[in-house]
C-alpha positions as CSV (number, residue, x, y, z in Angstrom):
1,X,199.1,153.0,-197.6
2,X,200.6,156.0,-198.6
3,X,199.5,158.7,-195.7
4,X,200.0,161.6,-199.1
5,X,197.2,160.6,-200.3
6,X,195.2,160.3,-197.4
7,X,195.8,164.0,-196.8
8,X,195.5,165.4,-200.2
9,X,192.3,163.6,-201.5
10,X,189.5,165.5,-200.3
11,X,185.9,165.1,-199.8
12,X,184.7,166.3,-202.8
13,X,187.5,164.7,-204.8
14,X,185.6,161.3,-203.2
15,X,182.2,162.7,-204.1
16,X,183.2,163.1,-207.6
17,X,184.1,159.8,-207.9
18,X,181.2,158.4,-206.3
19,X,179.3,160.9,-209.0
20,X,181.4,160.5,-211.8
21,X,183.0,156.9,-211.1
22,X,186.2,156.1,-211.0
23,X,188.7,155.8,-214.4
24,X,188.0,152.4,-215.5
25,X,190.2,149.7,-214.4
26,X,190.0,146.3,-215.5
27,X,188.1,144.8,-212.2
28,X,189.2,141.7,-210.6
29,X,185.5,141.0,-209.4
30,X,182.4,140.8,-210.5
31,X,179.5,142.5,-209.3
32,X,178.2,139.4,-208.2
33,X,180.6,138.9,-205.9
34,X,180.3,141.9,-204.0
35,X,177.5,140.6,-201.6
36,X,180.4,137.9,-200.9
37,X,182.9,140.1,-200.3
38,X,180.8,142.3,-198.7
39,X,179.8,139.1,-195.7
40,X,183.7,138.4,-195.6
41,X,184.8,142.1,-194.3
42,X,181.9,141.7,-191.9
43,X,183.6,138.3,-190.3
44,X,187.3,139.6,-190.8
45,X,189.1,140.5,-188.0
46,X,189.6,144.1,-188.0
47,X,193.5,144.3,-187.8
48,X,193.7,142.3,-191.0
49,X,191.4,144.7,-192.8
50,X,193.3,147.5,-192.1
51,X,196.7,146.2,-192.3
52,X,197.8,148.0,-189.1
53,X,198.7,146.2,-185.8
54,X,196.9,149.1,-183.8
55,X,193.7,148.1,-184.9
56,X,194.1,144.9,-182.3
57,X,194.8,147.4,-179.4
58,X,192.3,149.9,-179.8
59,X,188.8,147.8,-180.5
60,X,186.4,147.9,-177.7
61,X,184.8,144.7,-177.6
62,X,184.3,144.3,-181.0
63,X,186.9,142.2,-183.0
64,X,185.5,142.4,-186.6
65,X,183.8,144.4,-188.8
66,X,180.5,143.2,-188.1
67,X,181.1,143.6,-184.2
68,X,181.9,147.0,-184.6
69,X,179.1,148.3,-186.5
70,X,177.2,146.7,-183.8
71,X,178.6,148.6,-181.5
72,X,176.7,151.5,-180.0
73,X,179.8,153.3,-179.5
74,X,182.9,152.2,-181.1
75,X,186.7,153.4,-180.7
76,X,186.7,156.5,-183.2
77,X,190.6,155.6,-183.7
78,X,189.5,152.2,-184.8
79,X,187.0,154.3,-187.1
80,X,189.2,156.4,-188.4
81,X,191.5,153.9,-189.4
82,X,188.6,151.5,-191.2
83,X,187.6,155.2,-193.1
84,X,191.3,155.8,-193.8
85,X,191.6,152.4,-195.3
86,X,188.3,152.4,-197.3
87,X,189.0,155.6,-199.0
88,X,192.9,154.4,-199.8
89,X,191.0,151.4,-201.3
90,X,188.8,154.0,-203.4
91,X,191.4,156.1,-204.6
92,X,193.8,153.7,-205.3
93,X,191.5,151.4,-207.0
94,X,193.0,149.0,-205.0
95,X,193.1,145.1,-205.2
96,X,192.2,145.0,-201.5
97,X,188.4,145.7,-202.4
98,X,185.8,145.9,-205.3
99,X,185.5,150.3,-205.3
100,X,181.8,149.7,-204.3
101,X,182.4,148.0,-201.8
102,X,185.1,150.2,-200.3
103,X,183.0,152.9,-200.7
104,X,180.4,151.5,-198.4
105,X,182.7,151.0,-196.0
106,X,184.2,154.4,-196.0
107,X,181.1,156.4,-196.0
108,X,180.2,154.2,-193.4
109,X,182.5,154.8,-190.9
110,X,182.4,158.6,-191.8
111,X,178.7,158.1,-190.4
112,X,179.4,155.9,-187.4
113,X,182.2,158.0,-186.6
114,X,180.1,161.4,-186.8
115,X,177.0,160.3,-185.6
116,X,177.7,157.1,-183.3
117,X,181.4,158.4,-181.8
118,X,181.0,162.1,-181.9
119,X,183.9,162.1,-183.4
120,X,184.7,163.7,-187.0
121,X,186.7,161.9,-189.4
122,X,185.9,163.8,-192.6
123,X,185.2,167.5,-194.0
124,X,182.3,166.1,-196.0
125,X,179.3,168.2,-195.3
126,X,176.2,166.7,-193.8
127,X,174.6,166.9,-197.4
128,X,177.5,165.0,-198.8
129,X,177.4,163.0,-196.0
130,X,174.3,161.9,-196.3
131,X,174.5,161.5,-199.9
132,X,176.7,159.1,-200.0
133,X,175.4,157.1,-197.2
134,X,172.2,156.7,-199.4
135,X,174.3,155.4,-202.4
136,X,175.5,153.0,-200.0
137,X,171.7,151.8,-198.9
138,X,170.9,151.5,-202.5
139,X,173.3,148.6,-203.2
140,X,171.4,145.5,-204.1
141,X,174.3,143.5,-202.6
142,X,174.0,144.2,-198.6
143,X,172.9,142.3,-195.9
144,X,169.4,143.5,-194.0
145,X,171.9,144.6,-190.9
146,X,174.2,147.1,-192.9
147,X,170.8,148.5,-194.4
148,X,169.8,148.9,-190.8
149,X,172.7,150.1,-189.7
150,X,172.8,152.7,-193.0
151,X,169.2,153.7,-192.0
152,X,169.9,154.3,-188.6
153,X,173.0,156.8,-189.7
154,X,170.7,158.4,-192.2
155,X,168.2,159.2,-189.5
156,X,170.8,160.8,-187.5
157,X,171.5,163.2,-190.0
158,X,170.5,166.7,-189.2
């Protein structure tokens, strides 16, 4: 993951493409599928989402996705590294994840960083913020717990 891009790409380039979408790209899923993928990222252990061996030695007590979110405080380097690798994912277009999908996950962890860890990973304002955490409730595809969980994030907003 080039860290260039992680840099350069800012919040309201990620906005626009949750506004605008992304350029098309043939997609390797459908959106059927996404719920699927969606329940695997929640039972995948957390260094093999992000593909970086330091997401073994920084992770609380939760060891995947689903125990982290969980988690009434998790690591914010563990955080920052799931947000990091969502939004590499987005801009990309990766084969790693559906774009959806990776956008749930990224504004996400912006949330449960900011509102869970106290611990900022993103310049997005509170309106963008929340903005995009709502896009991410609205998908058809997620499980009752991420909806809770998005809820809960969304009621923390100022």
């Amino acid at each position: 993951m080039p860290t260039d891009l992680l840099t350069t790409t800012t919040p309201a380039q990620l906005l626009g493409l949750l506004r605008e979408g992304a350029t098309p790209s043939p997609e390797v899923w459908d959106a059927s599928d996404y719920a699927d993928i969606w329940r695997q990222q929640l039972d995948t252990p957390l260094v093999t989402i992000t593909h970086r061996p330091e997401a073994s030695e920084d992770r609380g007590e939760a060891s995947t996705l689903g125990q982290l979110l969980d988690h009434p405080a998790p690591p914010g380097q563990l955080v920052r590294l799931l947000a990091q690798y969502a939004k590499s994912c987005v801009v990309q277009a990766s084969d790693d994840l559906p774009e959806d999908v990776a956008r749930v996950l990224y504004f996400l962890m912006v949330g449960v960083g900011r509102y869970r860890c106290e611990h900022d990973i993103s310049s997005l304002s509170a309106e963008g913020l929340a903005e995009g955490l709502r896009w991410a409730a609205a998908r058809d595809w997620l499980d009752a717990q991420t909806r809770k969980h998005l809820d809960d994030l969304l009621a923390a907003a100022p």
